[in-house]
N, C-alpha and C positions, 0 to 999 in steps of 0.2 A: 281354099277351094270352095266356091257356092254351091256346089250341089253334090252328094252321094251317088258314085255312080253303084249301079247295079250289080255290080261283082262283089263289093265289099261286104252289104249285107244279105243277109236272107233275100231272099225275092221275096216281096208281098211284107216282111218287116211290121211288124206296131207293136206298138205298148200300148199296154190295159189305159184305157183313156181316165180310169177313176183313179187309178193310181198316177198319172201323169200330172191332174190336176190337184190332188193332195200335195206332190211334192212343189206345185208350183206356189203352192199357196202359204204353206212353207216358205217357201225362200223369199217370199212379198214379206209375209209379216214379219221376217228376219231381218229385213233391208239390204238383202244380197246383192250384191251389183254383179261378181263375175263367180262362174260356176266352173269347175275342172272334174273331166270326166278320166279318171286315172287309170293308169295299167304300171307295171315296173320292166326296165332292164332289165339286163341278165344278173346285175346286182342287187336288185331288190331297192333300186332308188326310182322315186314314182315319176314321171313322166306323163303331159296332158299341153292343152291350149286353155288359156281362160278365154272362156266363152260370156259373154255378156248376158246378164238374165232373159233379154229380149231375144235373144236365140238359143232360151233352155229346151225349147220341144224339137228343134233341129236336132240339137244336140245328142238329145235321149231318143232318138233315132238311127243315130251313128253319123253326124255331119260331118266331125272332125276325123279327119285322115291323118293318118300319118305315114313318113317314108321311111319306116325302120331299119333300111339297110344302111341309112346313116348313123344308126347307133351298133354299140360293142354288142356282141353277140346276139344281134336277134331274128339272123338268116334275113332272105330276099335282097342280099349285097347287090349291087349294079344300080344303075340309073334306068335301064327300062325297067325296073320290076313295079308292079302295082302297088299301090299304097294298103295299110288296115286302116279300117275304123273302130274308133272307141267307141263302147256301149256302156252306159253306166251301168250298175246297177242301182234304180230308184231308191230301193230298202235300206241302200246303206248309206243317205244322205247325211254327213258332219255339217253344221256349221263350225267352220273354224273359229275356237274360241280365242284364241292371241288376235282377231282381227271380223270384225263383224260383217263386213265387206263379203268376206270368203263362204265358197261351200265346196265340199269336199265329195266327189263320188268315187268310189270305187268300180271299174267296169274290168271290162273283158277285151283283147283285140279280134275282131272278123278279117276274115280275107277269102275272098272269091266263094263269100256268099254260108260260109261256116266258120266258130271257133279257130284262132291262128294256133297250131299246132305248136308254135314256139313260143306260145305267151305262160309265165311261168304261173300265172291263177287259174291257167286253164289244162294244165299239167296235173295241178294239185286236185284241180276238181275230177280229173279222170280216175284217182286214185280214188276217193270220197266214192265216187259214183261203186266203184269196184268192193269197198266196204262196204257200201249200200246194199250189193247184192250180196250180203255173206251174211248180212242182219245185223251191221256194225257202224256205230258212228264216232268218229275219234273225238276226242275232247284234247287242248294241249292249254298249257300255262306256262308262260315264260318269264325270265327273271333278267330282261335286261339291264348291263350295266356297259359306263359310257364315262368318260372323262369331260370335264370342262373347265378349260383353262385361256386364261391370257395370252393371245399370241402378237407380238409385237409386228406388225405390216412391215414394217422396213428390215428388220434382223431376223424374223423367224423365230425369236425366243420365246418359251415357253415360261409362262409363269401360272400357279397354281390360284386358283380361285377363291381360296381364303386367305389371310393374311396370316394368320397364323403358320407351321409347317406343326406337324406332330413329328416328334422326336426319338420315339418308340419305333420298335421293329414293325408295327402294322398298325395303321390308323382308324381299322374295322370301329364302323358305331361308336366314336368319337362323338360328343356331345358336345365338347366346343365348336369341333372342328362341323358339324352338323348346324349349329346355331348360326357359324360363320356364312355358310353357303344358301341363307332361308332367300338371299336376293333372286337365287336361281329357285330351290328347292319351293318355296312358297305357290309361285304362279304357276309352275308346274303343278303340282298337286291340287290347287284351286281349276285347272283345266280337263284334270283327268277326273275329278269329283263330277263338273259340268259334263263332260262324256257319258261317266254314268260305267265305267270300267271295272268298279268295284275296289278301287284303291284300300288298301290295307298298310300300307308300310313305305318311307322313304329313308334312303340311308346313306350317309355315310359308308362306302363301300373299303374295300382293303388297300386300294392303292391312293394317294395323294390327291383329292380334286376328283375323285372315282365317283360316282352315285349309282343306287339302284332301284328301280319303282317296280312294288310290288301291285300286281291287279288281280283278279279273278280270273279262273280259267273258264274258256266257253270253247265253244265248238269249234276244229283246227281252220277252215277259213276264215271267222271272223277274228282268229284271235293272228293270223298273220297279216289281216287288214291292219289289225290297231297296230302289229311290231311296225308296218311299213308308217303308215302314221304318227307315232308315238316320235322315230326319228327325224320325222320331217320336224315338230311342235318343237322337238329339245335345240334342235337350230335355232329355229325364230323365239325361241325364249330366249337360247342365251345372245342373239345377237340384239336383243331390248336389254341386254345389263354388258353390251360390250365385251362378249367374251364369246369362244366356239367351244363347241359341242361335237367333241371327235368321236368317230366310230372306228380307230385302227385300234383293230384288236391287243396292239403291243406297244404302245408309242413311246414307253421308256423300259429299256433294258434293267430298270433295277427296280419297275413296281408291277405290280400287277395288269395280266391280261383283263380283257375286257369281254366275259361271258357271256352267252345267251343261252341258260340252260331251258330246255327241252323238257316240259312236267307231262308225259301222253298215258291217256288212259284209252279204251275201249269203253263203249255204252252200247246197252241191248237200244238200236233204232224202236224197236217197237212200245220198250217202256223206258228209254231212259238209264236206266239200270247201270250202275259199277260194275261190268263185267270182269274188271280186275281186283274186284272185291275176295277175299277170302271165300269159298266154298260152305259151305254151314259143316261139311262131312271132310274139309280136309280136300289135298291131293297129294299123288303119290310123288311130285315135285316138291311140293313143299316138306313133304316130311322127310326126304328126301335133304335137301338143303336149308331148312332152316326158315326160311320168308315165307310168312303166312299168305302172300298172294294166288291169284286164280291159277291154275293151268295155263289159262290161255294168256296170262300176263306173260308168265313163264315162257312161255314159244316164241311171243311175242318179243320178247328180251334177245331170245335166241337166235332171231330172224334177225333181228341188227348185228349183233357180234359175226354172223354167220357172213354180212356184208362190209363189218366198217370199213374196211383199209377205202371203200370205194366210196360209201356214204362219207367221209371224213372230206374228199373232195369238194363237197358242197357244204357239208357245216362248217366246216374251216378253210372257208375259199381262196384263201391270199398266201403271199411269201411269207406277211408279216405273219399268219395266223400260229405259223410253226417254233417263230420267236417265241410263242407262249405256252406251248405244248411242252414243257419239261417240268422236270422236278424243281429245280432251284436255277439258274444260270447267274448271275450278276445279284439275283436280289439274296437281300441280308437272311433271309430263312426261307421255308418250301415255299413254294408255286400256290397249290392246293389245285393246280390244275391236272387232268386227269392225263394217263400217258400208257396206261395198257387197253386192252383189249379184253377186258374182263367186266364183271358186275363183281357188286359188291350190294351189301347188306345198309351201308351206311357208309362205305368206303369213299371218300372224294378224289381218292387217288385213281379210281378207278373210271373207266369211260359212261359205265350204267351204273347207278346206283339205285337200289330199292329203299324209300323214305318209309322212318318209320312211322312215321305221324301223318301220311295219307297214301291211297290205294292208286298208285301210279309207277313210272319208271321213268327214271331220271336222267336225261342222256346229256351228259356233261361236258361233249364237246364243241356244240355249235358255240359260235363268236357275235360277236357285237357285228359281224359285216357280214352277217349270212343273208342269201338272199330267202326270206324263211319260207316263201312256198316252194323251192326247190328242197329245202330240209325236211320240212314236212312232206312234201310226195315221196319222197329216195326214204325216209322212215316207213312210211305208212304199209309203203309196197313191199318192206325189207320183212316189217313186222309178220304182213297180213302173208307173207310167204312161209315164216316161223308157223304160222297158228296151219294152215293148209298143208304143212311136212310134218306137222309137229315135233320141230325139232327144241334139243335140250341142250339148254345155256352152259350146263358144264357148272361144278362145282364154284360157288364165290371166292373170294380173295376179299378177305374182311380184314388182312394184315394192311400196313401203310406199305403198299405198293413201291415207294422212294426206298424204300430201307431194304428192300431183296435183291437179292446179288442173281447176277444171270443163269447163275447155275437154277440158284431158287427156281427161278421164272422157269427157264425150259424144264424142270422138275417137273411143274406145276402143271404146263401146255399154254402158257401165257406167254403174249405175242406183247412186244410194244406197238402201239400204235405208229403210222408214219411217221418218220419222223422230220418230212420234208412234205411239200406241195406236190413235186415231181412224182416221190413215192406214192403219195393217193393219188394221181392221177393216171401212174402206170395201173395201178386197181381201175380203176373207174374203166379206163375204155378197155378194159376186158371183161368185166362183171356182166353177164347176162342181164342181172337184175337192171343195169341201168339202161338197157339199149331197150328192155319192155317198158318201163318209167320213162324216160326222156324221149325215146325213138332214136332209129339209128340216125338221124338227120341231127336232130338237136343235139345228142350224145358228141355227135363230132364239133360240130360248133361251140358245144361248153369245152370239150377237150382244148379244140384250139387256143381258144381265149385265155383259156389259163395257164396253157403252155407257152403261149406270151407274155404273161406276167410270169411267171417265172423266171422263163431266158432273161426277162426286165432286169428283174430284181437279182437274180445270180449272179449276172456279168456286172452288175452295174460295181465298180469300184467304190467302198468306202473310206474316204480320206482318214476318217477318225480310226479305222479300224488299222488301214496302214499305219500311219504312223505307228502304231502300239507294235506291227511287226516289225518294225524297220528295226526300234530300238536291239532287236533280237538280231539282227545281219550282222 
């Protein structure tokens, strides 16, 4: 479409013309030829038009439209409904380093002249803004990990990215098996150096062809800009060494799930500050329980458990996710994935855990396929609800979780987490918390969407799995 109509953005609409021309100058000395102004799905996969440099100022205007009732979940369904447009945001210009051609923005969707209510970076921001007013600014670090393997075009078969296999119960931080995968691991880590992310660690993760890249934590939108990014680059690296780069949180029943834990802290907005720092005088929580953490970490912790079954929804979006939410199933020893509804001290069995080597809280359930600003808002609101009740987490579970028998657990008032999709979703569209965080509008549209993948995946018959009952008939 040539021209923006008037509905989509603001009326009267500009950008700072000094910052307009910084970034164009930018992208000259780059030799950027086409620019993509992004927004994500309801799955947190990015979506945009390349726009030719020659139409960047259109662009960063809102020129590009789009018809989002043609995508899964992002309301305005029908063919009369008006389009959004993308707005970048200037500040967050990438050049894409797999490809010099490229540049990368980050934006927001408008519709009829304000913020689209169903766009999930502008969800995440209404929460920010809501800390903002309490004198809070979240911080999060994530520790994505993701599988890349060989898949054969004709058969579908899976083969693992280094030649070798490790032979042992777990292939964690294997240095062969590590040295093996430097075709993938290398450009990746020279990419994320160039980004400027704060790269500390690459690994060899627990399952077969698993990796996981460790970065700095900054402040929770930019650091859910880099998770939607980071997936996009692990694609186009591994498809320059002929292999993909999956993000289903379970894609073999016999190795490990593919995590994306959740590191959040709170900082005073005005200085910066650990607000989930230790106290200098103690609190009657911590002495209390044991973890030297704030108070307000504390509520904070308590505000999630107080919501998961419904927050679970959205960090573990899929059928698959639930494949990986157990103790052990198919594979040779534990999960290490988390499967109650507790904190723990250093527990990984457990949904939160308190790290003892930084001032944060650990929430161990989101996946490699969250869409991470829907995770991050349904936290932030879950949390900042804790700190505003001040409610109490309840005693930790620093036992290994897998080894307690039910009686244990109901002893204890420990719940297991869902343990289906369906089950976190019958949470979700009843949870107050989420119909304030999403709206009653989007609330029903993420409901639906998932309760289609579900009925998907439930009904869908598996041949491999028959057979195994037949032989039992």
């Amino acid at each position: 479409m040539s021209a923006t109509p008037t509905f989509a953005v603001p009326e009267g609409f500009t950008v700072d013309p000094a910052k307009l021309a910084a970034a164009r100058s930018r992208l000259e000395a780059a030799g950027i030829k086409f620019c993509f102004a992004t927004y994500v799905d309801i799955h947190g996969v990015p979506k945009a038009k390349a726009t030719p440099l020659d139409a960047f100022e259109k662009m960063a205007l809102g020129s590009e439209l789009f018809t989002v009732g043609a995508m899964e979940g992002m309301g305005l369904i029908g063919p009369q409904e008006d389009e959004c447009a993308a707005v970048p945001d200037l500040d967050t210009l990438i050049p894409c380093p797999w490809d010099s051609r490229l540049a990368y923005f980050f934006g927001d969707l408008y519709y009829h002249g304000a913020p689209y209510p169903h766009d999930a970076r502008v969800l995440l921001k209404r929460q920010i803004d809501r800390a903002a007013a309490m004198g809070f600014k979240m911080n999060l670090g994530m520790e994505p990990e993701f599988y890349v393997l060989y898949v054969d075009p004709a058969t579908g078969e899976r083969r693992l990215l280094q030649r070798d296999r490790y032979m042992g119960t777990c292939p964690a931080y294997d240095v062969n098996l590590t040295l093996g995968a430097l075709d993938f691991l290398e450009p990746m880590a020279d990419h994320l150096r160039t980004l400027g992310w704060g790269l500390y660690s690459c690994d060899q993760e627990g399952g077969h062809s698993q990796f996981e890249f460790d970065c700095g934590y900054s402040d929770v939108l930019t650091q859910c800009d880099r998770f939607v990014f980071l997936r996009l680059m692990a694609k186009q690296v591994a498809e320059k060494i002929g292999t993909t780069a999956t993000f289903v949180p379970k894609p073999f029943a016999n190795d490990f799930r593919s995590g994306n834990h959740f590191n959040m802290s709170l900082a005073s907005l005005a200085t910066g500050e650990n607000l989930f720092a230790p106290e200098p005088a103690g609190n009657a929580l911590a002495a209390k329980y044991g973890s030297p953490l704030s108070k307000l970490a504390y509520h904070f912790a308590a505000g999630i458990l107080r919501h998961a079954p419904a927050i679970l929804a959205v960090t573990a979006p899929t059928y698959n996710s639930y494949q990986g939410l157990l103790a052990q199933g198919d594979m040779p020893d534990m999960s290490w994935a988390p499967v109650m509804m507790s904190w723990g001290q250093n527990n990984r069995s457990a949904m939160l855990r308190f790290p003892p080597n930084r001032y944060c809280i650990e929430n161990r359930t989101p996946d490699i396929a969250c869409n991470p600003y829907l995770a991050a808002a349904v936290q932030l609101a879950a949390g900042l609800d804790g700190i505003e009740q001040e409610m109490d987490p309840g005693p930790p579970i620093n036992a290994n979780c897998y080894a307690l028998t039910r009686a244990q657990l109901r002893e204890a008032g420990v719940q297991l987490l869902p343990r289906t999709l369906l089950h976190a979703l019958e949470a979700f569209e009843t949870d107050p918390l989420i119909e304030r965080t999403f709206g009653p509008e989007f609330r029903d549209i993420y409901f639906r969407q998932k309760l289609r993948e579900w009925d998907e995946g439930f009904y869908a018959i598996n041949e491999a799995h028959l057979r195994k009952r037949l032989t039992f008939i």
